[in-house]
N, CA, C and O atoms as a GROMACS GRO file, in nm:
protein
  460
    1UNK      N    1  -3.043  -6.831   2.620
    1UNK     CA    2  -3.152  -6.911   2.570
    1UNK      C    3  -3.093  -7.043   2.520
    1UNK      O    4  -2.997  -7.046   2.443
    2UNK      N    5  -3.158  -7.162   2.571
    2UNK     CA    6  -3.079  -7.268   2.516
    2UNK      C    7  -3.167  -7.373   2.466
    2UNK      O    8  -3.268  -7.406   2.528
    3UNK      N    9  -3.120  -7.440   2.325
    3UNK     CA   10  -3.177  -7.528   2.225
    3UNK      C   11  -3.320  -7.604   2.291
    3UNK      O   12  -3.420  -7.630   2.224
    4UNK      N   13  -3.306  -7.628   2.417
    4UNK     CA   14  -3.489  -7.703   2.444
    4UNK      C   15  -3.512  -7.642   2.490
    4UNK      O   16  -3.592  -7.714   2.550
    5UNK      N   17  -3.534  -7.483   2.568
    5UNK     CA   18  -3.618  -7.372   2.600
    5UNK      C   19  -3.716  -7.361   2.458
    5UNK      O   20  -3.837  -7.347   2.439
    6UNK      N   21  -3.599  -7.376   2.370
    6UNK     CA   22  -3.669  -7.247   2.267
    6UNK      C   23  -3.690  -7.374   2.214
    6UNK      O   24  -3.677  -7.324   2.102
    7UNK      N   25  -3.720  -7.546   2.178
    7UNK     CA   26  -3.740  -7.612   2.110
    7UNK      C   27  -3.929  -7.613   2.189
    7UNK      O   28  -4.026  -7.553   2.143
    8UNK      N   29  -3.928  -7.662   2.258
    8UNK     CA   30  -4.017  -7.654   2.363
    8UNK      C   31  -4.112  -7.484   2.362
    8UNK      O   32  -4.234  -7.469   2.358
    9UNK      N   33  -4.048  -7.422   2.365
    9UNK     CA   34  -4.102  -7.277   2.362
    9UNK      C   35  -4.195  -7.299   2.221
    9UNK      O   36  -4.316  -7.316   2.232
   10UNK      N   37  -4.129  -7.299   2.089
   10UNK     CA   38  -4.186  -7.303   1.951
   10UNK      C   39  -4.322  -7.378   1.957
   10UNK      O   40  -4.435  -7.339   1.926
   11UNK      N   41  -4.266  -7.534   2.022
   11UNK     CA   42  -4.402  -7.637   2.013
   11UNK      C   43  -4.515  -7.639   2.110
   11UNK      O   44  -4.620  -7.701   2.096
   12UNK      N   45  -4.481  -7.559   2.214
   12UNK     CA   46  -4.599  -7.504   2.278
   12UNK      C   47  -4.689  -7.428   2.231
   12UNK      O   48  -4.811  -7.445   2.225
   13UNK      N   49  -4.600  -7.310   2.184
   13UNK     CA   50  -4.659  -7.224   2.146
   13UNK      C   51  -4.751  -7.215   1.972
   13UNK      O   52  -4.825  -7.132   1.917
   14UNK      N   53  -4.700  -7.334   1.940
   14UNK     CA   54  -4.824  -7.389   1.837
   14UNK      C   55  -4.886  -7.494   1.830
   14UNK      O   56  -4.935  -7.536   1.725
   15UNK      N   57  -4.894  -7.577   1.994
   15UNK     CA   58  -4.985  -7.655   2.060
   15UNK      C   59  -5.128  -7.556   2.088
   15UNK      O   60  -5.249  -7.573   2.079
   16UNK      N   61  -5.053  -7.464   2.120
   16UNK     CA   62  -5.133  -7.374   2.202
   16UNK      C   63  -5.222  -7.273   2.083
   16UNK      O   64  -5.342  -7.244   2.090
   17UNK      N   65  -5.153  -7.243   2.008
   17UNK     CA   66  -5.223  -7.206   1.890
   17UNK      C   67  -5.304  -7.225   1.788
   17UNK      O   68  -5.362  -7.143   1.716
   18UNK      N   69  -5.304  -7.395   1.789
   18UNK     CA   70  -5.385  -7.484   1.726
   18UNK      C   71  -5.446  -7.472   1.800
   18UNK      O   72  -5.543  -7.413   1.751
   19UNK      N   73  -5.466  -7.491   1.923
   19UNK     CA   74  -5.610  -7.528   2.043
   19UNK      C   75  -5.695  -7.327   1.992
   19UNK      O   76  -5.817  -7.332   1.976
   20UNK      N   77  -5.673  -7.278   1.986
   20UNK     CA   78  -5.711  -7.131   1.936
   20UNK      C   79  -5.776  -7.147   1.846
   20UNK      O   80  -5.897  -7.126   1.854
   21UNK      N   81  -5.712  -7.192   1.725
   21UNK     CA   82  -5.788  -7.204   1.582
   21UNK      C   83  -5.869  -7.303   1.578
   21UNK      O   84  -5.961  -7.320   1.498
   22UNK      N   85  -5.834  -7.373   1.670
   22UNK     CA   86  -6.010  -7.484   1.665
   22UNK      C   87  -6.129  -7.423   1.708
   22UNK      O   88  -6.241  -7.430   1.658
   23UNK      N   89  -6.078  -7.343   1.842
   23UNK     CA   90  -6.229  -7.283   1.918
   23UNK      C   91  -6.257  -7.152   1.757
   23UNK      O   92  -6.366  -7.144   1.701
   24UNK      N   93  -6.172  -7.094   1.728
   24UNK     CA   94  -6.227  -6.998   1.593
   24UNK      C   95  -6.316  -7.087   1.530
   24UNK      O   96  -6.437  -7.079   1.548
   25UNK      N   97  -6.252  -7.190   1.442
   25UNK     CA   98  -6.352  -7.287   1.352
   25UNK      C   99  -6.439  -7.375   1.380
   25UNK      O  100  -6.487  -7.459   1.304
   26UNK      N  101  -6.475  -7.345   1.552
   26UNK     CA  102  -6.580  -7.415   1.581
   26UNK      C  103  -6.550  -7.564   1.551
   26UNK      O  104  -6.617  -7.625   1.468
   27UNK      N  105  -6.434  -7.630   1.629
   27UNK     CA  106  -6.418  -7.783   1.560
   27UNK      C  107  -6.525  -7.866   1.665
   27UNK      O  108  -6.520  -7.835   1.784
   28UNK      N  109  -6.623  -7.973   1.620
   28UNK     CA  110  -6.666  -8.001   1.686
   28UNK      C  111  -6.640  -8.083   1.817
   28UNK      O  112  -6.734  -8.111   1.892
   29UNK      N  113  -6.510  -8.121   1.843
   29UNK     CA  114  -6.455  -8.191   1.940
   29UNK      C  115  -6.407  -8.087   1.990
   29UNK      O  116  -6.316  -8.149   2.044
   30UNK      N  117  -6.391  -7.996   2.016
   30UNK     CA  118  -6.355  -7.873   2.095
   30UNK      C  119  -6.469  -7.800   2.161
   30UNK      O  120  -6.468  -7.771   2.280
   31UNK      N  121  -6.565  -7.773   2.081
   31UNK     CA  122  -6.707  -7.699   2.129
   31UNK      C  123  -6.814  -7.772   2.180
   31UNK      O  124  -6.909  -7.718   2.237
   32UNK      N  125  -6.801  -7.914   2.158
   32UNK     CA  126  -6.902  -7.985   2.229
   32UNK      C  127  -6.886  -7.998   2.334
   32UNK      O  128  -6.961  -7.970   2.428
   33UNK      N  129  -6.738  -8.062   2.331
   33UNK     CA  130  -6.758  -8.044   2.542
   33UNK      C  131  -6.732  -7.905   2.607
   33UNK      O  132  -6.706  -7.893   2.726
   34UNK      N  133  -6.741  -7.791   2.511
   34UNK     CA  134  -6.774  -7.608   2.606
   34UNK      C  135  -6.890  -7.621   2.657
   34UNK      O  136  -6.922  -7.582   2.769
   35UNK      N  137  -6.999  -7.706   2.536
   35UNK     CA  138  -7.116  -7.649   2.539
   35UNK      C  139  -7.165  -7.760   2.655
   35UNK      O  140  -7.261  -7.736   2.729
   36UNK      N  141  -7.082  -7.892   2.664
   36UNK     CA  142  -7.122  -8.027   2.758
   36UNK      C  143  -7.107  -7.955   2.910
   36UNK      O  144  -7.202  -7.964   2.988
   37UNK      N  145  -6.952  -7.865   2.959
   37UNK     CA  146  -6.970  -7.796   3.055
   37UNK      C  147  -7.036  -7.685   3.091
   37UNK      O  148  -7.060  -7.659   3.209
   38UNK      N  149  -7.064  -7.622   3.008
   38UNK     CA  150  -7.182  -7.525   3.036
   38UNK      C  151  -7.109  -7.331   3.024
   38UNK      O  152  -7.148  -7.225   3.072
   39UNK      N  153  -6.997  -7.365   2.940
   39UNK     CA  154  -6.911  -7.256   2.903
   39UNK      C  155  -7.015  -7.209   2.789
   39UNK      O  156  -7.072  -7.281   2.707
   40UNK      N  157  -7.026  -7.067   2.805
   40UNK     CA  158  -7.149  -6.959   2.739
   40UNK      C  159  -7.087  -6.914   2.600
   40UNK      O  160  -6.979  -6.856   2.593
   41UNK      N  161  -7.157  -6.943   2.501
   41UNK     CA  162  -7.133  -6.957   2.352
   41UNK      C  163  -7.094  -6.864   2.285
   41UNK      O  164  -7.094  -6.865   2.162
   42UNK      N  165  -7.044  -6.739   2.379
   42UNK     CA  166  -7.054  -6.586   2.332
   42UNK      C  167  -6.909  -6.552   2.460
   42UNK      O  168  -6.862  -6.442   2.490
   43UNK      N  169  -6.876  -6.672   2.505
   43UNK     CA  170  -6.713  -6.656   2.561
   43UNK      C  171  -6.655  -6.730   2.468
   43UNK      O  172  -6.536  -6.709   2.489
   44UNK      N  173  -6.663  -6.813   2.366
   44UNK     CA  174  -6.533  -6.897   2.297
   44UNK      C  175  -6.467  -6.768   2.207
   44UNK      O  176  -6.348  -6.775   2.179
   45UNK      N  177  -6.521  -6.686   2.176
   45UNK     CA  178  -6.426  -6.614   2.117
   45UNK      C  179  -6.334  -6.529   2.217
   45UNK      O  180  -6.213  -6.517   2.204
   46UNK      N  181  -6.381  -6.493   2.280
   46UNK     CA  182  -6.278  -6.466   2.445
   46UNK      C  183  -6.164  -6.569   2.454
   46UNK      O  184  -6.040  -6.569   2.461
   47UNK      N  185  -6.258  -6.649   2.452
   47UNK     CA  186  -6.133  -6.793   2.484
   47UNK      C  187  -6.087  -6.860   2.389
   47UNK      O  188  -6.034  -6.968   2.417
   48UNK      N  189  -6.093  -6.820   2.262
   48UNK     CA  190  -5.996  -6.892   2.154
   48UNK      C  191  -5.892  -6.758   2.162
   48UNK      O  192  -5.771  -6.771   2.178
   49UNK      N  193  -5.968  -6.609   2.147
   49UNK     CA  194  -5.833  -6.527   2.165
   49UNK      C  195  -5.738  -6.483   2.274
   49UNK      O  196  -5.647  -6.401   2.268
   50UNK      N  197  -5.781  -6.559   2.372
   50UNK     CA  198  -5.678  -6.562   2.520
   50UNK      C  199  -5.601  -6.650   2.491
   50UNK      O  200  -5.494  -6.639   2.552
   51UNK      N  201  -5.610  -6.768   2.397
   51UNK     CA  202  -5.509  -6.870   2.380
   51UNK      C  203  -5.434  -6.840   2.261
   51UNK      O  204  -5.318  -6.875   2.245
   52UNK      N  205  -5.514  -6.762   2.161
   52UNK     CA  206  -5.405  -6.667   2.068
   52UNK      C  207  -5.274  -6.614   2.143
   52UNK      O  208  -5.166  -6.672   2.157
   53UNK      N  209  -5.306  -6.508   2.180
   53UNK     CA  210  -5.265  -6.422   2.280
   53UNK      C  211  -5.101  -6.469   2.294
   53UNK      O  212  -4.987  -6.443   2.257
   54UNK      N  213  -5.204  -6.582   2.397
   54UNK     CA  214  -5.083  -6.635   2.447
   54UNK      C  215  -4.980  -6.732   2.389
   54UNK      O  216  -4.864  -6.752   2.425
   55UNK      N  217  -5.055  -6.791   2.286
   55UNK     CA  218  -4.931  -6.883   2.191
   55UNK      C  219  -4.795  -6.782   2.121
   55UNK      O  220  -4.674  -6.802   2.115
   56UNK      N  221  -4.895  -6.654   2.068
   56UNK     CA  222  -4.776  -6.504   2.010
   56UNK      C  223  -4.698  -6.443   2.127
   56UNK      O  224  -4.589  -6.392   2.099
   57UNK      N  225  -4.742  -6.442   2.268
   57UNK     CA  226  -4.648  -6.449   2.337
   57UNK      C  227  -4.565  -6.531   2.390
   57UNK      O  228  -4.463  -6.501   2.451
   58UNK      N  229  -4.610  -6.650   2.364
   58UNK     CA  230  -4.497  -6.700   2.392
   58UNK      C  231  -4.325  -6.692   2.317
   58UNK      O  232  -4.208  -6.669   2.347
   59UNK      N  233  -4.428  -6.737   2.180
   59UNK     CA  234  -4.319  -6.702   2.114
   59UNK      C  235  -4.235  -6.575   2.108
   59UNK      O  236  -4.112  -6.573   2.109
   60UNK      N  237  -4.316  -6.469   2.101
   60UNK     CA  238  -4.252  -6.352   2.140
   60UNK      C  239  -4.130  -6.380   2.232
   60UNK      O  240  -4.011  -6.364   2.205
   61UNK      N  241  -4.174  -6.414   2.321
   61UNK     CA  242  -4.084  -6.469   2.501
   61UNK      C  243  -3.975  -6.475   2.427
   61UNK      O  244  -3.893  -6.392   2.466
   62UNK      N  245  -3.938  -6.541   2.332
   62UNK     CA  246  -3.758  -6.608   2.240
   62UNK      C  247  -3.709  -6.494   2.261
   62UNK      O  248  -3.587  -6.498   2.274
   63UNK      N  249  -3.778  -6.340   2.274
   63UNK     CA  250  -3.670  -6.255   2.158
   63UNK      C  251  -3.698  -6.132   2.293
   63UNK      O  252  -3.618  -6.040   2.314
   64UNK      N  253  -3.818  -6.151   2.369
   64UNK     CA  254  -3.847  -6.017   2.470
   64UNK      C  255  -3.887  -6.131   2.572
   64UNK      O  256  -4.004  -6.171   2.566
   65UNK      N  257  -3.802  -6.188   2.664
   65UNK     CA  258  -3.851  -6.274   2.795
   65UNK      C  259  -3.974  -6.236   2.845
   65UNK      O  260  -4.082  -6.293   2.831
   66UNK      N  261  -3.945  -6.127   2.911
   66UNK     CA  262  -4.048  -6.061   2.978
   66UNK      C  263  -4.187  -6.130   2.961
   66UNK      O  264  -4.254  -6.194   3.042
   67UNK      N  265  -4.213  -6.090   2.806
   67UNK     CA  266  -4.342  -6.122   2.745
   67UNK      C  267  -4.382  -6.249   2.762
   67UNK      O  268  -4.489  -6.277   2.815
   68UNK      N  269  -4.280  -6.354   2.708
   68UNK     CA  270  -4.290  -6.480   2.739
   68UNK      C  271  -4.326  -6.506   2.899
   68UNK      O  272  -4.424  -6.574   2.928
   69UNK      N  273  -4.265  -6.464   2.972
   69UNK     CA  274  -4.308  -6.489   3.122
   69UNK      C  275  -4.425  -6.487   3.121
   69UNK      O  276  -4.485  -6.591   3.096
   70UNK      N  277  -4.489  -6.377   3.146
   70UNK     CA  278  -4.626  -6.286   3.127
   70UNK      C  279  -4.687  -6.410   3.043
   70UNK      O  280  -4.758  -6.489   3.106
   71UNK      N  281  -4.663  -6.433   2.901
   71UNK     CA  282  -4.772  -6.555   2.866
   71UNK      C  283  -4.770  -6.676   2.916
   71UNK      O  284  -4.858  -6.760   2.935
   72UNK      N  285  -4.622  -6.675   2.942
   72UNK     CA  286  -4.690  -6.840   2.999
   72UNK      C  287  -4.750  -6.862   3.143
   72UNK      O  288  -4.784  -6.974   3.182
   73UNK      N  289  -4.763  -6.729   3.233
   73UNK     CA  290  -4.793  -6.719   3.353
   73UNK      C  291  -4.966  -6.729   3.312
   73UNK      O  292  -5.051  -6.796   3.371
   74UNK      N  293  -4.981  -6.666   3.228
   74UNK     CA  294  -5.135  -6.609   3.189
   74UNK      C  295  -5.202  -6.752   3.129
   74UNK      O  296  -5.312  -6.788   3.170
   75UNK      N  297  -5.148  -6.812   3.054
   75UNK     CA  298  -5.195  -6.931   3.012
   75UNK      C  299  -5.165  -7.090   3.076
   75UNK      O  300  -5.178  -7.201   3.024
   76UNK      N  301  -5.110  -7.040   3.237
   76UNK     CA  302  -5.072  -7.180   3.318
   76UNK      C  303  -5.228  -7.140   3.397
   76UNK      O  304  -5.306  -7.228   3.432
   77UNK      N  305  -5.262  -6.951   3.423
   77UNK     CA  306  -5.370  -6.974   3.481
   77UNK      C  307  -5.513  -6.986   3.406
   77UNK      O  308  -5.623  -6.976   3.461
   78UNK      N  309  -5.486  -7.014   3.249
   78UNK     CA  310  -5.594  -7.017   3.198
   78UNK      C  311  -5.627  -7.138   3.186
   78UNK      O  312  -5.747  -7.168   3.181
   79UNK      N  313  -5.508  -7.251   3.176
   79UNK     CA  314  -5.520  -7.405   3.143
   79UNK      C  315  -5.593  -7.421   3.295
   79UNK      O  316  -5.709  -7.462   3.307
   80UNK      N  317  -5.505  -7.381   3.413
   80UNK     CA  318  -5.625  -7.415   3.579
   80UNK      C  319  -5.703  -7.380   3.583
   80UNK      O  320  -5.757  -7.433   3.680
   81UNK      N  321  -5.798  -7.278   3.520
   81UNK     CA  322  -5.910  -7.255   3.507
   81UNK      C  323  -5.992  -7.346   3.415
   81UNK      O  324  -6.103  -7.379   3.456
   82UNK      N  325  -5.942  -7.400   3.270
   82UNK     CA  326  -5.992  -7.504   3.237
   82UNK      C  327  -6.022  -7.611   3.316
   82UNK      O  328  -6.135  -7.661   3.317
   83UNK      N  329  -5.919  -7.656   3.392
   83UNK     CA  330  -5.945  -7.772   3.456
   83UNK      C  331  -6.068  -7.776   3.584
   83UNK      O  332  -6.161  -7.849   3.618
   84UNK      N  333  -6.016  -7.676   3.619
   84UNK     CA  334  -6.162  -7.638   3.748
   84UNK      C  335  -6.266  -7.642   3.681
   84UNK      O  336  -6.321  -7.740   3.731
   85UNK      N  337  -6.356  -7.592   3.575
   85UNK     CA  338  -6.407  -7.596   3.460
   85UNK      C  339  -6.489  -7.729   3.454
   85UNK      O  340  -6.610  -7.749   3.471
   86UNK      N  341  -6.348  -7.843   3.415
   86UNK     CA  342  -6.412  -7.946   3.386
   86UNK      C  343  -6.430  -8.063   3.507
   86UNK      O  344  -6.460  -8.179   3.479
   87UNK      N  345  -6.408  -8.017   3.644
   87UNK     CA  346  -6.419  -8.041   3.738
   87UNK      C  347  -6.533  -8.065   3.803
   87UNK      O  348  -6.576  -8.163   3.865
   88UNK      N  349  -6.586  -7.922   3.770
   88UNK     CA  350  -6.682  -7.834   3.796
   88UNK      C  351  -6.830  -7.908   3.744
   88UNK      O  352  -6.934  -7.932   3.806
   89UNK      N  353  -6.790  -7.931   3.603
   89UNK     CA  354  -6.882  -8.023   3.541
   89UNK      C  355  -6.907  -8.141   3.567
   89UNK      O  356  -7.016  -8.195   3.550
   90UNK      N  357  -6.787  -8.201   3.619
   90UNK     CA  358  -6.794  -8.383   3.691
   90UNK      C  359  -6.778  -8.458   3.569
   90UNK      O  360  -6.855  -8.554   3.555
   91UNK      N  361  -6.674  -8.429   3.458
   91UNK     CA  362  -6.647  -8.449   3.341
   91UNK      C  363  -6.512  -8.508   3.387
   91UNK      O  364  -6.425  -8.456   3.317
   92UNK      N  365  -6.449  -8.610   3.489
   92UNK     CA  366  -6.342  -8.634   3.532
   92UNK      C  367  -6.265  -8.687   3.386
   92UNK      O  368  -6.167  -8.635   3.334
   93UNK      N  369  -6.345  -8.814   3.337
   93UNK     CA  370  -6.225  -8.856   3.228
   93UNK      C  371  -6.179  -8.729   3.118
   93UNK      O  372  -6.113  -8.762   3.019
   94UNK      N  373  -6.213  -8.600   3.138
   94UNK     CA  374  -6.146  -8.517   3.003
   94UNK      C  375  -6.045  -8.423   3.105
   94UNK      O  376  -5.961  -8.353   3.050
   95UNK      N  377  -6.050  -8.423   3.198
   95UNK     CA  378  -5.896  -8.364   3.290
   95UNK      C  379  -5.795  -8.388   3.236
   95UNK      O  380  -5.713  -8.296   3.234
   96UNK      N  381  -5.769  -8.485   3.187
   96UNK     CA  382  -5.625  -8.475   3.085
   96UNK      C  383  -5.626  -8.407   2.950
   96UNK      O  384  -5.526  -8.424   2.882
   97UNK      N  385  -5.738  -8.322   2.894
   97UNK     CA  386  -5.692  -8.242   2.802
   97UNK      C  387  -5.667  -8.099   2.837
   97UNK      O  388  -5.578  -8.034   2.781
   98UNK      N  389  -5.732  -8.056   2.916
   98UNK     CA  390  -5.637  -7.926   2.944
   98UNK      C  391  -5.501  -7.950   3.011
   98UNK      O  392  -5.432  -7.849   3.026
   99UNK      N  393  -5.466  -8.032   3.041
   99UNK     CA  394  -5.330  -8.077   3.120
   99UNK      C  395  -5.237  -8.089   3.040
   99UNK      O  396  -5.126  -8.043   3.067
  100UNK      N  397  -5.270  -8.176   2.886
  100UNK     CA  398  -5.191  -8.183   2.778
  100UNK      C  399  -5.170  -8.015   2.689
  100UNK      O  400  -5.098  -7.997   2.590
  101UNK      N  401  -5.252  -7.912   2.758
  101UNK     CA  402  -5.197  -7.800   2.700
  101UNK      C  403  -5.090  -7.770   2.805
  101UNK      O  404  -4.971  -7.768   2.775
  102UNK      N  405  -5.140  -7.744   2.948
  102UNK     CA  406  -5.082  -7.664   3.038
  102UNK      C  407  -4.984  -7.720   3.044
  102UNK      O  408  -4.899  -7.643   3.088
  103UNK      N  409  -4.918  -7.874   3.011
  103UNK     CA  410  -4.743  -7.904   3.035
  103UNK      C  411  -4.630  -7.845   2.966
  103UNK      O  412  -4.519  -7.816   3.012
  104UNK      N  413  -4.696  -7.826   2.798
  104UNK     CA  414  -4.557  -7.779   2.760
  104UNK      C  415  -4.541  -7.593   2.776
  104UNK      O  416  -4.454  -7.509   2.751
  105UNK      N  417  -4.666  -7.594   2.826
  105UNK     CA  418  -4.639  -7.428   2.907
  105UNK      C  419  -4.539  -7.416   2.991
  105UNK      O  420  -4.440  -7.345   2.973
  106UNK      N  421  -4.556  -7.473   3.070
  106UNK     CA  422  -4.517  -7.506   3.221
  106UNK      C  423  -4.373  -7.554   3.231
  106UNK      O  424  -4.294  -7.534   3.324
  107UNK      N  425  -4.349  -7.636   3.094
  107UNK     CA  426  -4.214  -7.688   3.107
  107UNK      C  427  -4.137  -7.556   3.026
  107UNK      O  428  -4.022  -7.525   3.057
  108UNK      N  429  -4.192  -7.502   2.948
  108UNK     CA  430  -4.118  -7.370   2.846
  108UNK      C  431  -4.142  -7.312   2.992
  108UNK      O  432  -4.203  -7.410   3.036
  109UNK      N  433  -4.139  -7.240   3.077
  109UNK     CA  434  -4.195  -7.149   3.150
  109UNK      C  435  -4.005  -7.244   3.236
  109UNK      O  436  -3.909  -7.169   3.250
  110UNK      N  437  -3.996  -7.335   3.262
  110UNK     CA  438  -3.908  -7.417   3.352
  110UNK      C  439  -3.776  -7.408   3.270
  110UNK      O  440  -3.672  -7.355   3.309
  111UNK      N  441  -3.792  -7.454   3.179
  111UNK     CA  442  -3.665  -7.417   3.101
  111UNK      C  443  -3.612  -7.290   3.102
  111UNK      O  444  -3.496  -7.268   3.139
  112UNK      N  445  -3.695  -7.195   3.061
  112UNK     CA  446  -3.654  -7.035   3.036
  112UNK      C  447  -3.573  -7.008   3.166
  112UNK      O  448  -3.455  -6.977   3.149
  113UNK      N  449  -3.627  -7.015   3.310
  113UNK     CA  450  -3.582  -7.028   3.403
  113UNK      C  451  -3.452  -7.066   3.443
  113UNK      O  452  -3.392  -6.998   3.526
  114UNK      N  453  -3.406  -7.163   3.396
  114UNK     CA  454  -3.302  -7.232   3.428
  114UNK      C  455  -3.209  -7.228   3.338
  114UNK      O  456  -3.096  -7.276   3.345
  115UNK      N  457  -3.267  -7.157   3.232
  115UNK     CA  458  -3.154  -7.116   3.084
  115UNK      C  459  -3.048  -6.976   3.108
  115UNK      O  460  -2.970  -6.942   3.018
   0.00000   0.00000   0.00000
C-alpha cells in the first residue's frame, strides 16, 4: 500500500461520505436536482446508503483490499448510473457533479492497482 493509494483512498472515501450525509439531511442542493430528474423520494435513502456503504468500504479497502475493490467497483457503477440519470433528464450542465465523485473513486481504485 503506498502513501497516495491510501492518501487518495481516505479523501474519497469522505468525498463520498459527505455526498451520503447530505442525501440523509436532505441538503437542498442535493435533493432538488433528485427531485429536478425525476429520482423517486422513497429511493434517496437507498441512495444516500449505497454511498455510505461504499465510502466504509472503501476505507475498509486500506486494511481488507478485497472490500475496497468491491466498493470502489460498486460505486464507479453507481456514479455511471448517476450520470445516465442526469442525461436522461437533459440536465447536461450538472454532468460534472457526479464525475467529481466518480474520479477520486476511480483514481483510489488505479492506485491500489499499481501499489
Amino acid at each position: 500500500m503506498s502513501t497516495p493509494h491510501t492518501v487518495v483512498t481516505v479523501l474519497a472515501a469522505a468525498w463520498v461520505g459527505f455526498s451520503a450525509v447530505s442525501i440523509f439531511r436532505h441538503a437542498a442542493w442535493v435533493v432538488q436536482p433528485l427531485s429536478d430528474y425525476g429520482v423517486p423520494r422513497a429511493w434517496w435513502p437507498w441512495l444516500g446508503t449505497a454511498k455510505a456503504a461504499g465510502a466504509v468500504g472503501l476505507a475498509v479497502g486500506l486494511f481488507v483490499p478485497i472490500i475496497g475493490v468491491l466498493a470502489g467497483i460498486c460505486l464507479v457503477l453507481y456514479f455511471a448510473g448517476a450520470v445516465i440519470t442526469v442525461v436522461r433528464a437533459r440536465s447536461y450542465s450538472h454532468i460534472p457533479y457526479p464525475l467529481l465523485y466518480l474520479a477520486p473513486v476511480a483514481a483510489s481504485m488505479a492506485l491500489g492497482f499499481t501499489a
